[in-house]
Each structure stands twice: as C-alpha cells, then as structure tokens.
Backbone atoms as SQL, in Angstrom:
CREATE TABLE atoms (id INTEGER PRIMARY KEY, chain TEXT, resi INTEGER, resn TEXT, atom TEXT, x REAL, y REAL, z REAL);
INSERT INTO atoms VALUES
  (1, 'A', 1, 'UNK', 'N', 87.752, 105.790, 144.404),
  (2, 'A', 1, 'UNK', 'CA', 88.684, 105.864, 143.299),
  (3, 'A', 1, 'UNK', 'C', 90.133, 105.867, 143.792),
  (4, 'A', 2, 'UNK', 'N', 90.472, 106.040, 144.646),
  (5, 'A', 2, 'UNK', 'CA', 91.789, 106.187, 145.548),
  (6, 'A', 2, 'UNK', 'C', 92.485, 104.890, 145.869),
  (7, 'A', 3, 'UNK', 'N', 91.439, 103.813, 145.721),
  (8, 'A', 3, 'UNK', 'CA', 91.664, 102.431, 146.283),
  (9, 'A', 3, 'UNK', 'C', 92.094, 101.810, 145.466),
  (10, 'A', 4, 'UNK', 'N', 92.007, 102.132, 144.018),
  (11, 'A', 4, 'UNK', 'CA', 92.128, 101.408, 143.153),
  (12, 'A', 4, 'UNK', 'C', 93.760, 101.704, 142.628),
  (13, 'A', 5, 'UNK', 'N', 94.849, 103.003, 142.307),
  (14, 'A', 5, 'UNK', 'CA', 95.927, 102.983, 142.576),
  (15, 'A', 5, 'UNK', 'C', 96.370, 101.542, 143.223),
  (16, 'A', 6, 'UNK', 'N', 96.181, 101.793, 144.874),
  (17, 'A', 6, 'UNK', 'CA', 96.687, 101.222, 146.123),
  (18, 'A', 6, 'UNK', 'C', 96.283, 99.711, 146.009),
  (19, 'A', 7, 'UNK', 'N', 95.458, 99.382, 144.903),
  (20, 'A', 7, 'UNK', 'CA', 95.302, 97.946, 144.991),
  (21, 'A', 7, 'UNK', 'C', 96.056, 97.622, 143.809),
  (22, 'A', 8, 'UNK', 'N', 95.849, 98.437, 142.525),
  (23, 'A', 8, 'UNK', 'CA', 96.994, 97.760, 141.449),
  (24, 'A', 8, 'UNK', 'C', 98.453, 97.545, 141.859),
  (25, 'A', 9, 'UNK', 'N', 99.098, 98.546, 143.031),
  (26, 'A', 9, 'UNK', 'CA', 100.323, 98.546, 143.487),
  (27, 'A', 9, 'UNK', 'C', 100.451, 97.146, 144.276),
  (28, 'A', 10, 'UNK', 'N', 99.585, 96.549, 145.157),
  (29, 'A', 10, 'UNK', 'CA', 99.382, 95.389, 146.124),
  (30, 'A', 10, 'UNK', 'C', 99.517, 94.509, 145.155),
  (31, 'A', 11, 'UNK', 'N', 98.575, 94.289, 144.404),
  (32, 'A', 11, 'UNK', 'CA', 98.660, 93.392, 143.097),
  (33, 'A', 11, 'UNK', 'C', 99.813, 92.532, 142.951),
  (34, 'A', 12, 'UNK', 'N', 100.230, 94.046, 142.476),
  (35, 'A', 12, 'UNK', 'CA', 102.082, 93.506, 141.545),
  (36, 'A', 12, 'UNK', 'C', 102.600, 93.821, 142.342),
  (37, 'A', 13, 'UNK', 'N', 102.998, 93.966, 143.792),
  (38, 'A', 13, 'UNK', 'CA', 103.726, 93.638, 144.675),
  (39, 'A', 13, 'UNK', 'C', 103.239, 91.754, 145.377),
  (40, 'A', 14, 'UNK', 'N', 102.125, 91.338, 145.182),
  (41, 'A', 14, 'UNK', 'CA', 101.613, 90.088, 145.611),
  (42, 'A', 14, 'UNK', 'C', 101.980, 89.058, 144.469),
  (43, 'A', 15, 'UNK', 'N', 101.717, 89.379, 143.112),
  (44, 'A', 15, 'UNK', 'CA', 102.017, 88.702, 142.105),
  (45, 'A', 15, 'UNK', 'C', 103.277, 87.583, 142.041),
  (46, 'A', 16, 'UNK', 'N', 104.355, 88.213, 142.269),
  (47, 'A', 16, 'UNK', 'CA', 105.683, 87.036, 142.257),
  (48, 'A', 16, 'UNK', 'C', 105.260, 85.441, 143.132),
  (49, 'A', 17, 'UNK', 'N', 104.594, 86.421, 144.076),
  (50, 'A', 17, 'UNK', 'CA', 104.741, 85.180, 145.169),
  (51, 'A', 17, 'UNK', 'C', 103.131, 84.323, 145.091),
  (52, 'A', 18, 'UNK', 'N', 102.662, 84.470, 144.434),
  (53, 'A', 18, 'UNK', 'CA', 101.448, 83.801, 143.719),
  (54, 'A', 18, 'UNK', 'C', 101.755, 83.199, 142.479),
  (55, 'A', 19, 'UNK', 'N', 102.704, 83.432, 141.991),
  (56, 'A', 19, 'UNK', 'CA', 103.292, 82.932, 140.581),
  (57, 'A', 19, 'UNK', 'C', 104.102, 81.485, 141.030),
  (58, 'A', 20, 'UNK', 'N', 104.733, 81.748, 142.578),
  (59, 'A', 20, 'UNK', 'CA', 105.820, 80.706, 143.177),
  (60, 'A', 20, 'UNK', 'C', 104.716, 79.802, 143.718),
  (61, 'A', 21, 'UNK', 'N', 103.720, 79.987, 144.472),
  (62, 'A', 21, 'UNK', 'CA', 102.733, 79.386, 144.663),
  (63, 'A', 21, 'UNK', 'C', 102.087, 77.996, 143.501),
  (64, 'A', 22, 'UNK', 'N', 101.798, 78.980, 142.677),
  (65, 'A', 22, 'UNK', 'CA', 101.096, 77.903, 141.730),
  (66, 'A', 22, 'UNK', 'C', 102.030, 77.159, 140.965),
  (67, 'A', 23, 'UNK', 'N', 103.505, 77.670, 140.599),
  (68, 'A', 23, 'UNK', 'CA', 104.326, 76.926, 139.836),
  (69, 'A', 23, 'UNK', 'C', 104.948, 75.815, 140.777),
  (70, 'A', 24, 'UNK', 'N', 104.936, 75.870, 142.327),
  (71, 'A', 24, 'UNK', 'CA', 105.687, 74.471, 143.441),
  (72, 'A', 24, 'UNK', 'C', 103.965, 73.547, 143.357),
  (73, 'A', 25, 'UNK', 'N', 103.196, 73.990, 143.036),
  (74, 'A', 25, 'UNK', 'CA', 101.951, 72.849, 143.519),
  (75, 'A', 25, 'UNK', 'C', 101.818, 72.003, 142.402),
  (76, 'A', 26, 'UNK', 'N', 102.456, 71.596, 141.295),
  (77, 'A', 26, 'UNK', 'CA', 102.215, 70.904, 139.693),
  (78, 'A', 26, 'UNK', 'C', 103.903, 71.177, 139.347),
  (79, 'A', 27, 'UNK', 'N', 104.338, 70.295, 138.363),
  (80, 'A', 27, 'UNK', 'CA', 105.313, 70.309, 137.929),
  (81, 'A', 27, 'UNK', 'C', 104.742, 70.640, 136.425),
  (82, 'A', 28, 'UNK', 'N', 103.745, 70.381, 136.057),
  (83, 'A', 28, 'UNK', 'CA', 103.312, 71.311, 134.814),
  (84, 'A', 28, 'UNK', 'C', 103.031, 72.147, 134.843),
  (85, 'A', 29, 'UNK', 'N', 102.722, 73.158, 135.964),
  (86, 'A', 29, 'UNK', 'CA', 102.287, 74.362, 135.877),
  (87, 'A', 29, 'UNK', 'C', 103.710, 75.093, 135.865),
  (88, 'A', 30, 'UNK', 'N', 104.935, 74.487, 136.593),
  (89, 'A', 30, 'UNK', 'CA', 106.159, 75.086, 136.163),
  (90, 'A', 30, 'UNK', 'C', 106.452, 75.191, 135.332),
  (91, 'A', 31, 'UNK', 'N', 106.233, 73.869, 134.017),
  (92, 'A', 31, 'UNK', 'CA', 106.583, 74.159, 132.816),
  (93, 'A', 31, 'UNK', 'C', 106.028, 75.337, 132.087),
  (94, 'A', 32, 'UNK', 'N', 104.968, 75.651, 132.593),
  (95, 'A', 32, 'UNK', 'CA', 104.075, 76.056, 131.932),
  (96, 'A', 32, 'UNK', 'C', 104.119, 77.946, 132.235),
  (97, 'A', 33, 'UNK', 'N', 104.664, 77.741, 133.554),
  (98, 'A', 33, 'UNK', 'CA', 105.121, 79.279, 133.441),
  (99, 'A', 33, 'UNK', 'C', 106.158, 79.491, 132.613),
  (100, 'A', 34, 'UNK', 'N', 107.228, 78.756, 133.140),
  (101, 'A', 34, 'UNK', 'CA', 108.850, 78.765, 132.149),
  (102, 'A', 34, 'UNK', 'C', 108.254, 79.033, 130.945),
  (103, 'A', 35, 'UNK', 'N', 107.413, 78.048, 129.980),
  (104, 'A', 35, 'UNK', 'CA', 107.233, 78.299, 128.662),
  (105, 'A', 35, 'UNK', 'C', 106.682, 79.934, 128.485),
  (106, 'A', 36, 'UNK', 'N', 105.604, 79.989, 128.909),
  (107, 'A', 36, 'UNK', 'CA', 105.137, 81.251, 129.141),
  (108, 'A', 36, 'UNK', 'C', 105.778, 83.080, 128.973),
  (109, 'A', 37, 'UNK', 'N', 106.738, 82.495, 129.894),
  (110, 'A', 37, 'UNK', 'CA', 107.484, 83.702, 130.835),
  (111, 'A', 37, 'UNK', 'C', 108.565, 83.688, 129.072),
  (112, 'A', 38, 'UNK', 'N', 109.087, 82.831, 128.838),
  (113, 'A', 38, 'UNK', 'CA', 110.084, 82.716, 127.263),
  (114, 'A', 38, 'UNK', 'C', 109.401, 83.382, 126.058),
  (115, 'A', 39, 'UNK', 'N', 108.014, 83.099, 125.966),
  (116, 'A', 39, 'UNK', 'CA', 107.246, 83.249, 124.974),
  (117, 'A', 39, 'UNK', 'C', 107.341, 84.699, 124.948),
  (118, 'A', 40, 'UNK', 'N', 106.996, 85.195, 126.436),
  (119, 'A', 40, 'UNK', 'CA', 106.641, 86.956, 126.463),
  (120, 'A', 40, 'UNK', 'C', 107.815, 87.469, 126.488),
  (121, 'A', 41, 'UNK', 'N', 108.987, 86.851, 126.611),
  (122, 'A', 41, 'UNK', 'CA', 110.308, 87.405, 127.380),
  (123, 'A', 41, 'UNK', 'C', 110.941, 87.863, 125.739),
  (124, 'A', 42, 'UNK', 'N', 110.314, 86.853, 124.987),
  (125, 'A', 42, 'UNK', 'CA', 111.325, 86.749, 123.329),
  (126, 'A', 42, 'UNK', 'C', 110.568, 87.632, 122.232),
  (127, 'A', 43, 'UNK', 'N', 109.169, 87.909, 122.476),
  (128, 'A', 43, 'UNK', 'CA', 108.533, 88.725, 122.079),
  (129, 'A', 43, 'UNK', 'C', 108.751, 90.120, 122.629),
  (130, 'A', 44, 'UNK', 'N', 109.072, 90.517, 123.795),
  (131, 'A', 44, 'UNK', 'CA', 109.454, 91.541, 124.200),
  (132, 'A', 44, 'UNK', 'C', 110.708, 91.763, 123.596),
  (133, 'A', 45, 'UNK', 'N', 111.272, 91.269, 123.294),
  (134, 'A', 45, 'UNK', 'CA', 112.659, 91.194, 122.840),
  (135, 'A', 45, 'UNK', 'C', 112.951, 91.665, 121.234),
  (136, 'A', 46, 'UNK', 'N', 112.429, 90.958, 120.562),
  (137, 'A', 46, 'UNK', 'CA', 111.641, 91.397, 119.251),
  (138, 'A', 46, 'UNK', 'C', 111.691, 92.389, 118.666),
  (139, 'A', 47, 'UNK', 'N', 110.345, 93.155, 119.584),
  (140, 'A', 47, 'UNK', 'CA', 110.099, 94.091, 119.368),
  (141, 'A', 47, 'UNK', 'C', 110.647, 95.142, 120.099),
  (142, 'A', 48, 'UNK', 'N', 111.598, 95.251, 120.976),
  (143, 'A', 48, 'UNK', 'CA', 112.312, 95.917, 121.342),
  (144, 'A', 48, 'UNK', 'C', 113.192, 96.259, 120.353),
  (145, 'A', 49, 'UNK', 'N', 114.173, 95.495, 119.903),
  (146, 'A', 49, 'UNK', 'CA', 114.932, 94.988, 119.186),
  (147, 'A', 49, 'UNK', 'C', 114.995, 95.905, 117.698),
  (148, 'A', 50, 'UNK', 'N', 113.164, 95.827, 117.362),
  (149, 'A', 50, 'UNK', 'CA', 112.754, 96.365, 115.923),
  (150, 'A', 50, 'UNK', 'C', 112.524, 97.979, 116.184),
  (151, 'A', 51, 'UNK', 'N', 112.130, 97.905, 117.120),
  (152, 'A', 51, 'UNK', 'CA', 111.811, 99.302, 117.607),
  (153, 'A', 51, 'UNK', 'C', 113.488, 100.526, 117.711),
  (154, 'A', 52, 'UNK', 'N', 114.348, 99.860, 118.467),
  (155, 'A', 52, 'UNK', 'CA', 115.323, 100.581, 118.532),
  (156, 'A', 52, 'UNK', 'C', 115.935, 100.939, 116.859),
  (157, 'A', 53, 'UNK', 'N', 115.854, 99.584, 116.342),
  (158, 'A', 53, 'UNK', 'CA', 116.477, 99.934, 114.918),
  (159, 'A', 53, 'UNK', 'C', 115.720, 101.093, 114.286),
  (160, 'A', 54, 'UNK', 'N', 114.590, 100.797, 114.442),
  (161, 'A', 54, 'UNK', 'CA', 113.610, 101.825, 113.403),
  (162, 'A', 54, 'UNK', 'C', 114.029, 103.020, 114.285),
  (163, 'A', 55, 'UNK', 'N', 114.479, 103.555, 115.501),
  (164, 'A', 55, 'UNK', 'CA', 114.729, 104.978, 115.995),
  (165, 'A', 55, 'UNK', 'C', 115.971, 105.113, 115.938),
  (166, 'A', 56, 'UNK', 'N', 116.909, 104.135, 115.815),
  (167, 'A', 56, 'UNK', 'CA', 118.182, 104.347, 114.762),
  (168, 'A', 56, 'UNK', 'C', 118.472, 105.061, 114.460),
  (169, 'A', 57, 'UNK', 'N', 117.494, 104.243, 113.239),
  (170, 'A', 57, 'UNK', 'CA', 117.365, 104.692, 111.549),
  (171, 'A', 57, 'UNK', 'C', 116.988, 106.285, 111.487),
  (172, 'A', 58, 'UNK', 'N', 116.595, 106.627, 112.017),
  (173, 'A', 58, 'UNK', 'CA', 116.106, 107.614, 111.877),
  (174, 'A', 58, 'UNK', 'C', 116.694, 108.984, 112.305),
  (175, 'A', 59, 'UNK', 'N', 117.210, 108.497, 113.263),
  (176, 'A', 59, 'UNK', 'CA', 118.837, 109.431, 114.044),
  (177, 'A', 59, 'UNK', 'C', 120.083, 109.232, 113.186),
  (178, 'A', 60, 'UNK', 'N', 120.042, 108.683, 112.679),
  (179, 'A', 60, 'UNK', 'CA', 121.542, 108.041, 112.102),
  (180, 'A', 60, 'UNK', 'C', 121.560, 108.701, 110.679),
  (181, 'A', 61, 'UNK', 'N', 120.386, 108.231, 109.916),
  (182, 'A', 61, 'UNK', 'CA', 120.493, 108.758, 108.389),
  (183, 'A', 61, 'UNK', 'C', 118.800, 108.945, 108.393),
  (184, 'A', 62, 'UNK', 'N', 118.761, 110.317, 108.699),
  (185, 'A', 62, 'UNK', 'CA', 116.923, 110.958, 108.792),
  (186, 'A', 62, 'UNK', 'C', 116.362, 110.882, 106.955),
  (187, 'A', 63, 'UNK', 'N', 117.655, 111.269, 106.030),
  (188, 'A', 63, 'UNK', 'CA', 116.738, 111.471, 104.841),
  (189, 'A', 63, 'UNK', 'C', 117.245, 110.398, 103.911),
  (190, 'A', 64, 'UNK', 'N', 117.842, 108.885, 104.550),
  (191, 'A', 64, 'UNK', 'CA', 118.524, 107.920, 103.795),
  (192, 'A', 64, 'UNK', 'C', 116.956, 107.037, 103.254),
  (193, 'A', 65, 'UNK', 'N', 115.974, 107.747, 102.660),
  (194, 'A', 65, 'UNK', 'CA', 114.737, 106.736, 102.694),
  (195, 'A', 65, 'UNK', 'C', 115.011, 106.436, 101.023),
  (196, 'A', 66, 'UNK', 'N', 113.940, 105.850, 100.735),
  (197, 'A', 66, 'UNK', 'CA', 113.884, 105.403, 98.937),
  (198, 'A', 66, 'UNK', 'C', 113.062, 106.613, 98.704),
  (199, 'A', 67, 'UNK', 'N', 113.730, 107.034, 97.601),
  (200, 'A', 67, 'UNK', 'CA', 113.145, 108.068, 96.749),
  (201, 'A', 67, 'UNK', 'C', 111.835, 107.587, 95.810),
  (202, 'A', 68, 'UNK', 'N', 110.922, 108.121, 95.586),
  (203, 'A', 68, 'UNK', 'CA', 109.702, 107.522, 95.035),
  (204, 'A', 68, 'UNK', 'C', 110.210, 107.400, 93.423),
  (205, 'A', 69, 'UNK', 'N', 109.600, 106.365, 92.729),
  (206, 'A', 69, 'UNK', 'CA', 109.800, 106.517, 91.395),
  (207, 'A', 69, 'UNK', 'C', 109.479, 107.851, 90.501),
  (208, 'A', 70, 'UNK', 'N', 110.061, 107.488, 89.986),
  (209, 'A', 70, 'UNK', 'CA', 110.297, 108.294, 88.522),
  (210, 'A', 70, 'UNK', 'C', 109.217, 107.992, 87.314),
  (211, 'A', 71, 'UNK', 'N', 108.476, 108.734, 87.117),
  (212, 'A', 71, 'UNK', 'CA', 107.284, 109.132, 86.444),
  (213, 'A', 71, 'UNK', 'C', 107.642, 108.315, 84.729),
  (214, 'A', 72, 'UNK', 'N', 107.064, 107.597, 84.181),
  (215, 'A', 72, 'UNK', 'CA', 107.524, 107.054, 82.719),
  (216, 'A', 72, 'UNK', 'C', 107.280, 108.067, 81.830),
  (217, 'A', 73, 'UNK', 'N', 107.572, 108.309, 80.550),
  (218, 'A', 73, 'UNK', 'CA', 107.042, 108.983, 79.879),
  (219, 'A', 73, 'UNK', 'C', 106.620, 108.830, 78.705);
C-alpha cells in the first residue's frame, strides 16, 4: 500500500513528458492535445468562474435571496 502514493507521484511527475512524446510523433495528435487541453482548460474556467460568484454572493449580501411568495387569499 505504500507503493501506490510513490507511484501516483512518478506518474504525474512522468506525465508532461509522455504528453511531449506522443504530441512530436503525429501532427494530429498535437492538434488533438491543443484541442483537448482548451476544452478542459475553458471548462475549468467556467466553473471556477461560477463557483467564485456563487461564494461571492454569499459573503457580499448573505440574506439578499428572493423572498418566497405571498400566500393568495
């Protein structure tokens, strides 16, 4: 169980340069990271983005919410 830490760390320390690997052997596989790497980069972004607002919101004006309706009579 000890090995497994020490290999996820190797991993993603090996990763970049396995990424440079496969993207110089194909000129589509470059595209194909580029596209890739944008896709996750803009989605991370996103939701970063939505996330901060919504903890804002919430620091900024805690009881600025919509009040529930009003009962007819």
């Amino acid at each position: 169980m000890q090995r497994l830490p020490s290999q996820l760390v190797q991993s993603i320390v090996d990763m970049p340069g396995k990424f440079i690997d496969i993207a110089m052997a194909d000129p589509l596989s470059a595209v194909l990271i580029l596209i890739g790497a944008a896709l996750v980069g803009a989605a991370s972004l996103v939701f970063g983005y939505l996330s901060l607002g919504a903890a804002a919101s919430l620091v900024i004006r805690p009881g600025s919410g919509r009040s529930p309706p009003r009962e007819a009579k």
